[in-house]
C-alpha positions as CSV (number, residue, x, y, z in Angstrom):
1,X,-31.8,28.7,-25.6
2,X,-30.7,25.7,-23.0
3,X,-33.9,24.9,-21.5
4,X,-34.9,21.3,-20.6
5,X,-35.9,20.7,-23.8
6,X,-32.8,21.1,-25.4
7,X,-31.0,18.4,-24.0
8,X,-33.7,16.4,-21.8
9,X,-31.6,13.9,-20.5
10,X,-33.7,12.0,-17.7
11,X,-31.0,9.1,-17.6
12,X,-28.3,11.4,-16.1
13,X,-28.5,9.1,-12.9
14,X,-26.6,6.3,-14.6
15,X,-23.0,8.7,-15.4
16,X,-22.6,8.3,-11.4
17,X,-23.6,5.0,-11.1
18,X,-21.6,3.6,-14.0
19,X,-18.8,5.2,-12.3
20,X,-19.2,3.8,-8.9
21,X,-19.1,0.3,-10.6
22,X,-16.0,1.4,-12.8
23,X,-14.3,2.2,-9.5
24,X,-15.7,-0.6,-8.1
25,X,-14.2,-3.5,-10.4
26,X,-10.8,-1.6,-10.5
27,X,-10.3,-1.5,-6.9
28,X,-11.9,-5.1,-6.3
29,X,-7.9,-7.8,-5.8
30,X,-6.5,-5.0,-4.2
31,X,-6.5,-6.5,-0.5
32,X,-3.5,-5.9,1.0
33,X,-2.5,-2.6,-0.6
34,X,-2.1,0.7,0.2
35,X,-5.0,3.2,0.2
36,X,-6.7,4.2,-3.6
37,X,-4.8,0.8,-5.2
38,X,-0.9,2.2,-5.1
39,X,1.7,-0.4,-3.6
40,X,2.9,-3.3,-4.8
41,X,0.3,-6.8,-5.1
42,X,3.4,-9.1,-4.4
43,X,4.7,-9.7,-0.6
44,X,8.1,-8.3,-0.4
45,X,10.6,-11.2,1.3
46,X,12.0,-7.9,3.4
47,X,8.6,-7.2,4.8
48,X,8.2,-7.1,8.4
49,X,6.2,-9.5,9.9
50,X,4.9,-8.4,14.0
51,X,6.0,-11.8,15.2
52,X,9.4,-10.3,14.0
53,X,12.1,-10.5,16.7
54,X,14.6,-7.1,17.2
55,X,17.2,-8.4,15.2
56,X,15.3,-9.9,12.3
57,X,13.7,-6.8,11.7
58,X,17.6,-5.3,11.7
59,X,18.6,-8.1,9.5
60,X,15.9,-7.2,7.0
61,X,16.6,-3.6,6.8
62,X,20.2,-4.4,6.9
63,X,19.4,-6.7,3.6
64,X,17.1,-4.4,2.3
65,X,19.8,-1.8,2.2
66,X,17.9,0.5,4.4
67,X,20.8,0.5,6.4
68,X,24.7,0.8,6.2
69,X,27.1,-1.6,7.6
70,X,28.7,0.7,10.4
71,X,24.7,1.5,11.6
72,X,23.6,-1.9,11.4
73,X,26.8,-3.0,13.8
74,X,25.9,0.0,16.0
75,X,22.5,-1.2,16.2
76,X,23.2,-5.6,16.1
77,X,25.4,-3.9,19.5
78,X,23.0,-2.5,21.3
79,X,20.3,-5.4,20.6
80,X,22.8,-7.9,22.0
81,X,24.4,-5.9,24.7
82,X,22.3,-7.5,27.2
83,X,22.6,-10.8,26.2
């Protein structure tokens, strides 16, 4: 009833292979991104750079609104307590 010659398709190679390049040309520009192509494409100003000292990291999450006012005086504290 569903032998080979009922639907003798000998190209069936290309359904993966048109796929890989699918996958290939969407995910191509995503440098820089998180894994599978999710995050943004545009550097965020708050990002955190490693050359980052202590309290510009603070001050960009304090900017960022990661952080309240009363924990980012704690912490700007104990950064400069040595100083």
């Amino acid at each position: 009833m569903f032998g080979a010659g009922f639907c003798n398709f000998s190209l069936w190679w290309l359904i993966p292979v048109a796929m890989m390049v699918l996958c290939f040309f969407l995910m191509r520009g995503r440098k820089g991104t998180m894994m599978c192509g999710f995050g943004s494409h545009n550097q965020s100003s708050h990002s955190v750079n490693p050359s980052d000292s202590a309290m510009e990291i603070l001050d960009k999450r304090y900017a960022a609104g990661k952080l309240d006012e009363k924990e980012y005086e704690k912490k700007k504290i104990i950064l400069t307590w040595d100083k």
